[in-house]
C-alpha positions in Angstrom: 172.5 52.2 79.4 171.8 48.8 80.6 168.3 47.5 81.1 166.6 48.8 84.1 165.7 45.7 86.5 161.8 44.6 87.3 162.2 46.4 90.4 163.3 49.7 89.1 160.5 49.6 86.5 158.0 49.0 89.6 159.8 51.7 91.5 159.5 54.7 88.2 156.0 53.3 87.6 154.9 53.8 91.3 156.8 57.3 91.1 154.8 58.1 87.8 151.6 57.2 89.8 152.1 59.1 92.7 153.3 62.2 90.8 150.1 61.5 88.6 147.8 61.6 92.2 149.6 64.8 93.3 148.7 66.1 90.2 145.1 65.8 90.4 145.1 66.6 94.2 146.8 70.0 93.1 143.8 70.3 90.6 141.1 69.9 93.0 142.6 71.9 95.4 142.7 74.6 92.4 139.1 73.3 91.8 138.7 74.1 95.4 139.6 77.5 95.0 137.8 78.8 91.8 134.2 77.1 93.2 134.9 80.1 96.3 136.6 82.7 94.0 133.1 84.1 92.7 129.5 83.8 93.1 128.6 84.0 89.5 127.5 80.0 88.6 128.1 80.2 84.9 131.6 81.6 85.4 133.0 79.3 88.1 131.0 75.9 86.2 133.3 77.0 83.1 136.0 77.8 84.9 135.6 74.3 86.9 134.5 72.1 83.7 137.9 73.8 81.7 140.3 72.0 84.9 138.3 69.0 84.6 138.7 68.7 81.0 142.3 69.6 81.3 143.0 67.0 84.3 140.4 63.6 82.6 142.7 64.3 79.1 139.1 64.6 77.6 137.7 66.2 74.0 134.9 67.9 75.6 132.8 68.4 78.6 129.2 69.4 79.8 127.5 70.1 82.6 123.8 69.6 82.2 121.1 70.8 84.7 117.4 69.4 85.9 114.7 72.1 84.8 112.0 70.8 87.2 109.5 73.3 86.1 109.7 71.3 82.2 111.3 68.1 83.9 114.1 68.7 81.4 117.7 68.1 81.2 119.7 71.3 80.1 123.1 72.1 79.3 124.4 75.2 81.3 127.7 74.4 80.4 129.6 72.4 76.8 133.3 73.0 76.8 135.2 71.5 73.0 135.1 72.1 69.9 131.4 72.1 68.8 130.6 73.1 72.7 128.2 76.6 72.0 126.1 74.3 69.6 126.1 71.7 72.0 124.6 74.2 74.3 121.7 75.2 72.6 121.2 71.8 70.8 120.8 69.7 74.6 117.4 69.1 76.0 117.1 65.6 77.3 113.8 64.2 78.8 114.5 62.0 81.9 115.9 57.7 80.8 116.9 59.7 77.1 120.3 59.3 76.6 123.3 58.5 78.4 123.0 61.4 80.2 119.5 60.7 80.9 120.1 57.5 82.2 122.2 59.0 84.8 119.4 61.2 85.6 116.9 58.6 86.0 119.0 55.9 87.8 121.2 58.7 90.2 124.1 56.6 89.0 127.3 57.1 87.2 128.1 55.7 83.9 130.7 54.8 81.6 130.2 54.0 78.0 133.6 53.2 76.3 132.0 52.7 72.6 129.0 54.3 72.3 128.2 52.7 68.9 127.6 49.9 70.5 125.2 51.3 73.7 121.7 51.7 72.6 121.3 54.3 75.1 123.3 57.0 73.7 121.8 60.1 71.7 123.3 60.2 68.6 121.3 63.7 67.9 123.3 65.7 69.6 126.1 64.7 67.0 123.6 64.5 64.1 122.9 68.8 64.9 126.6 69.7 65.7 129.4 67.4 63.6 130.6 66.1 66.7 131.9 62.6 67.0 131.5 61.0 69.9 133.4 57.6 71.0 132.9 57.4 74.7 131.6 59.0 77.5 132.2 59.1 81.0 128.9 60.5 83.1 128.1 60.6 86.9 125.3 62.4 88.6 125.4 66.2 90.7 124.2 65.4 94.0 123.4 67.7 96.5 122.0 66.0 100.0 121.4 63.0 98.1 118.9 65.1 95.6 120.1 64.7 92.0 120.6 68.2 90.2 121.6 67.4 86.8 124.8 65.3 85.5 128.8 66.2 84.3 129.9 64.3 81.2 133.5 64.3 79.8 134.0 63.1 76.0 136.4 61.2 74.2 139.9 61.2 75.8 142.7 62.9 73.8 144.8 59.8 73.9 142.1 57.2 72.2 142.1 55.2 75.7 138.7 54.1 77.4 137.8 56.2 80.8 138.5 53.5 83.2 137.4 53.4 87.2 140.2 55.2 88.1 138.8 58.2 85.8 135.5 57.7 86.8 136.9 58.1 90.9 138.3 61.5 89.8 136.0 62.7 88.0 133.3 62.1 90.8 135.3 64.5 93.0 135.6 67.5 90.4 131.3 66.5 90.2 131.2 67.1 93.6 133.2 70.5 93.8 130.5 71.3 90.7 127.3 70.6 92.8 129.1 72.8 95.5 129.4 75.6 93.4 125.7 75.3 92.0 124.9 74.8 95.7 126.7 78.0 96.7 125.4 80.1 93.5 121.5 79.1 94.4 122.2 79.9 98.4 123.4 83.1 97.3 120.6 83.9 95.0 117.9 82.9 97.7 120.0 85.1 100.2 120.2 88.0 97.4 116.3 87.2 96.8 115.6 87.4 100.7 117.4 90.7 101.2 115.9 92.2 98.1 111.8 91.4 100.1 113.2 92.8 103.3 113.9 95.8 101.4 110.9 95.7 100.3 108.5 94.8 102.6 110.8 97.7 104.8 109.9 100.3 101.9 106.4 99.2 102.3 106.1 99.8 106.0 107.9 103.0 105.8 105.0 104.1 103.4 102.7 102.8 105.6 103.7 104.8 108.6 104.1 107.9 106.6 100.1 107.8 105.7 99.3 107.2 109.4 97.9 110.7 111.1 100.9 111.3 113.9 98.6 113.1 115.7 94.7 113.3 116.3 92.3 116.5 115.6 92.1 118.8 118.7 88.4 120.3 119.1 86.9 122.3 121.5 85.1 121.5 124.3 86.6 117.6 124.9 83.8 115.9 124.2 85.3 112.4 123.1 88.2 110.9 123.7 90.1 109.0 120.7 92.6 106.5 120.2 94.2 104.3 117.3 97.0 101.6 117.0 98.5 99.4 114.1 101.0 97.0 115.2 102.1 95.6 111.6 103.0 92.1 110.9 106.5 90.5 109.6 104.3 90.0 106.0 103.0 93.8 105.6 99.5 94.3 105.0 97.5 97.3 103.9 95.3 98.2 107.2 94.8 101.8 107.8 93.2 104.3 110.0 92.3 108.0 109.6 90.7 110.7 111.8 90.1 114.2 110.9 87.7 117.3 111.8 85.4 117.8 109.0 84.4 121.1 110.9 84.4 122.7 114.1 81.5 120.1 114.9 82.0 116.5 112.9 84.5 114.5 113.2 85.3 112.0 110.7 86.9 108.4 112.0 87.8 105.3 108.8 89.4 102.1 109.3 90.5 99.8 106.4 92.0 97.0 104.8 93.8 96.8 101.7 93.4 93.5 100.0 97.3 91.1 99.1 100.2 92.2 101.1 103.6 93.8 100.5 104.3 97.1 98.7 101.5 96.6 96.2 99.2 96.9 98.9 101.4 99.3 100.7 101.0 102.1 97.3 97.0 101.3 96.9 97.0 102.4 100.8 98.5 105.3 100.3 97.0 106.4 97.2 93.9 105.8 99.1 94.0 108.2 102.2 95.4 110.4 99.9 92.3 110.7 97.9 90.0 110.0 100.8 91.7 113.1 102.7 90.7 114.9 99.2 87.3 114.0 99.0 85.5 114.0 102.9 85.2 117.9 102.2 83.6 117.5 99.3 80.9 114.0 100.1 79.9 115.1 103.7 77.6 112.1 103.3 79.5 108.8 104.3 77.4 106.9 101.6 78.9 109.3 98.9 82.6 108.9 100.1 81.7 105.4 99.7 80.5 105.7 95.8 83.1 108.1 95.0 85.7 106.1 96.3 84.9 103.1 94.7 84.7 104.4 91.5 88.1 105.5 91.6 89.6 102.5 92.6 86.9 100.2 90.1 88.8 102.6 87.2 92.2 102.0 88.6 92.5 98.9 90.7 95.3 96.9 89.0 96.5 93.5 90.3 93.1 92.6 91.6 93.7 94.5 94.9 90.2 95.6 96.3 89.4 97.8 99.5 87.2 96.9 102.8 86.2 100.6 104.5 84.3 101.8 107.3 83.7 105.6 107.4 81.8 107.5 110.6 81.1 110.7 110.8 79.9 112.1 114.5 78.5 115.0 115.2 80.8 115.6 118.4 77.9 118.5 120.3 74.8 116.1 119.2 76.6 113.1 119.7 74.5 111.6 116.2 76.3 109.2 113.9 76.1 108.7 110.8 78.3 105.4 108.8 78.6 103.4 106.4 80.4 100.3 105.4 82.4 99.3 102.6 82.1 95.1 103.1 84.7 95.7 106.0 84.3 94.4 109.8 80.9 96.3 111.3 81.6 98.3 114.3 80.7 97.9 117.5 78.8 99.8 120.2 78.9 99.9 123.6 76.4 101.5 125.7 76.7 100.5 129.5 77.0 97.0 130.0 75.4 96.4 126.5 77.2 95.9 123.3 76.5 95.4 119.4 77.1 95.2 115.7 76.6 97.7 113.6 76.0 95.5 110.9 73.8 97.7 108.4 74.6 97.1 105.0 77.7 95.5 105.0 78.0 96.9 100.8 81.1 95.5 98.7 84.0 95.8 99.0 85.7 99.2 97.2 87.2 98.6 93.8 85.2 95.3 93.2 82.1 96.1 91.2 82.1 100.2 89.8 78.1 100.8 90.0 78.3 99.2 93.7 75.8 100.6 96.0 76.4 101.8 99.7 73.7 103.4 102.5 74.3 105.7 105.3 72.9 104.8 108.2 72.1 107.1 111.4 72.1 106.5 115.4 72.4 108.5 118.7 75.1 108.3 121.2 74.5 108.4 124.6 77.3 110.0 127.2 79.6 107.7 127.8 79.0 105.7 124.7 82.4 103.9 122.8 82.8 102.8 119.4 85.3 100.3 117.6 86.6 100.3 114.8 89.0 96.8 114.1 90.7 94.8 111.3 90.6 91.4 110.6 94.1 90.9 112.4 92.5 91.3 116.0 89.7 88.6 115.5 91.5 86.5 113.3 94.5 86.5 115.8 95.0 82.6 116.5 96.1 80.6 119.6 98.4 77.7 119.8 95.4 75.3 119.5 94.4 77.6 116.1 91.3 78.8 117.8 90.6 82.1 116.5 90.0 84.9 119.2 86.9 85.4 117.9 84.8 88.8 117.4 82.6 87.2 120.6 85.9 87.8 122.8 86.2 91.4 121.1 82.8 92.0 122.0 83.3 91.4 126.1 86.2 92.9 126.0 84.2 96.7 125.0 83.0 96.5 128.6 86.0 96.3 130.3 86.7 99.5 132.6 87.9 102.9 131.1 90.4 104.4 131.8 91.7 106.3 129.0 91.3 105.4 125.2 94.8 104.9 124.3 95.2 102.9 128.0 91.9 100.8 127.0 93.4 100.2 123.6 97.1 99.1 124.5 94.8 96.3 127.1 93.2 95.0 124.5 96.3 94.7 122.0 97.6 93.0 124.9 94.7 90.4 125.6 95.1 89.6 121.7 98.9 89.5 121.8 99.0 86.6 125.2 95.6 84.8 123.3 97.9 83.9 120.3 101.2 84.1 122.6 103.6 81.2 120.6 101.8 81.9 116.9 103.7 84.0 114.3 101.6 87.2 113.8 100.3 86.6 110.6 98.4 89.8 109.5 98.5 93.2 111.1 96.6 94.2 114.1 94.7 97.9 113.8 92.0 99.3 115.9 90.6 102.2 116.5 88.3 103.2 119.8 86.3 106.2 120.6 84.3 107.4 123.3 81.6 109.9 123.4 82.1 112.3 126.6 79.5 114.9 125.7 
């Protein structure tokens, strides 16, 4: 066969070269594929790393990751012959290394003799019998943010990675930050889904603890009303009302200390037991006691308790409370209103040999009570100006319609105060009014 001529040879080389390039286009595309064909990171980098090791004619390959919590370099993935000890072996501080380097300078790298770059981590093949030549290393970047590096090592045919292998092999490292990209989003998405169930659990147990209904006594001496509207971060603010007896009606309000369903269980647990004890402590000051030394001996996770507890005698219209380090209530008698301050005590589950008083007062006819949470007060505007327990306050002598009328104005007033805020905490109140 004669000699081909200097064209033909330029013609079969260009052929060679394009057939090389459709090739590695036909990996990536592959690449392409296996970064979608499953969410789990470690199997789509190995999966990934094993094309890219195929495709740069390389020894071995890595993919080493940025722990920012120990500002670490750390290999998720080592493809090659010595690649499961090179896994547990690599733990590179930021500049250490070649692959450190890249790290620290966000900038890819090729060593083709690595005996003679002083920067190379000789280590690594010290621990695992590996002999390393060259190295071809170029950063993970996500938005510009540097997420760890992709090395491949020593190709099979003895040549030096050159620019045209570093080009490449900057595309499969961009298909590799993808798929960490798309394994973290789906994580955080995972993560989010699993706190809405939660925080949805949490409510749910929440409004299964709230009376659905309120004590019906003879005569219609008061009139009563309660609202919680809960928050997109659940809280632990409760309510209760319940006849003691035929004459005594008992009225709480509280506030569960954190958020979520920790909060959510210590609620419950609570008007569980509370429901169990007001027979037994008539006396708000020894609900008070008793109740915080259950929680003292149980409280776990640092949650404590802020309580108010009433009790009125409904013919007599007397009142006796007491208060648990929680919001005092207010009184409005005509035009007048005030605190009830009294001893504002600690809160529940603090302190177990706490001490609480019971104080006593008369209600006229006519007379109101109200009984908040921090939500209402603490409800901000646009400008962060708090409502403010002043505005509470004026608002007690607004006219009177019905309770649960005078309570949905008021939720109302709080709601178009902080109109353009994110409701931050829940919002419960509870209002009575003495008819006699």
């Amino acid at each position: 066969m004669p000699d081909s001529s200097p064209k033909e040879r330029e013609l079969l080389a260009e052929i060679d070269r394009l057939k090389m390039r459709v090739e590695n286009l036909s990996s990536l595309i592959q690449v392409g594929t296996l970064v979608n064909s499953s969410l789990d990171l470690n199997e789509v980098l190995n999966l990934v790393m094993e094309k890219a090791q195929s495709v740069m004619h390389s020894e071995a390959s890595s993919v080493m990751l940025v722990n920012h919590q120990v500002n670490m370099l750390e290999c998720k993935v080592a493809l090659g012959q010595v690649g499961h000890e090179v896994q547990k072996t690599i733990h590179l501080k930021k500049g250490q290394g070649i692959a450190g380097w890249v790290w620290e300078h966000k900038k890819a790298l090729i060593v083709p003799d690595v005996t003679k770059d002083e920067r190379f981590f000789s280590q690594i093949d010290e621990k695992s019998g590996f002999k390393t030549k060259s190295i071809l290393t170029v950063p993970l970047l996500v938005k510009d943010k540097i997420i760890g590096v992709a090395q491949v090592i020593n190709r099979n045919d003895g040549q030096e990675f050159d620019q045209q292998d570093l080009e490449l092999f900057q595309t499969f490292a961009s298909q590799v930050a993808m798929a960490i990209e798309t394994a973290r989003m789906h994580a955080i998405a995972l993560e989010q889904e699993r706190l809405e169930q939660q925080l949805e659990v949490a409510r749910t147990v929440q409004q299964s603890f709230m009376p659905t209904h309120f004590p019906v006594m003879a005569g219609e001496k008061f009139q009563l009303a309660a609202k919680t509207i809960q928050a997109a971060a659940v809280g632990g603010d409760f309510y209760d009302a319940f006849a003691l007896d035929e004459d005594h009606l008992g009225l709480l309000i509280g506030d569960v200390s954190g958020k979520g369903i920790p909060a959510a269980l210590l609620m419950a647990r609570l008007m569980s037991d509370i429901r169990a004890l007001v027979r037994e402590f008539r006396d708000p000051r020894g609900l008070m006691t008793a109740m915080n030394t259950s929680l003292a001996e149980k409280s776990q996770q640092g949650l404590f308790v802020t309580l108010f507890y009433v009790v009125v005698n409904i013919k007599s219209g007397q009142v006796q409370y007491s208060n648990g380090g929680h919001i005092p209530m207010l009184h409005t008698r005509g035009s007048a209103t005030r605190f009830l301050h009294g001893q504002k005590g600690t809160p529940l589950g603090i302190f177990e040999h706490a001490d609480f008083e019971t104080r006593t007062f008369t209600l006229s006819p006519g007379d109101k009570l109200l009984l908040l949470t921090d939500g209402i007060h603490e409800a901000r505007n646009v400008q962060g100006e708090f409502y403010g327990l002043d505005r509470v306050k004026t608002s007690m002598t607004r006219p009177w319609e019905s309770a649960e009328q005078w309570l949905d104005d008021l939720i109302e007033i709080v709601n178009t105060f902080a109109s353009g805020r994110i409701q931050h905490d829940d919002m419960t109140a509870l209002v009575f009014r003495w008819n006699a």
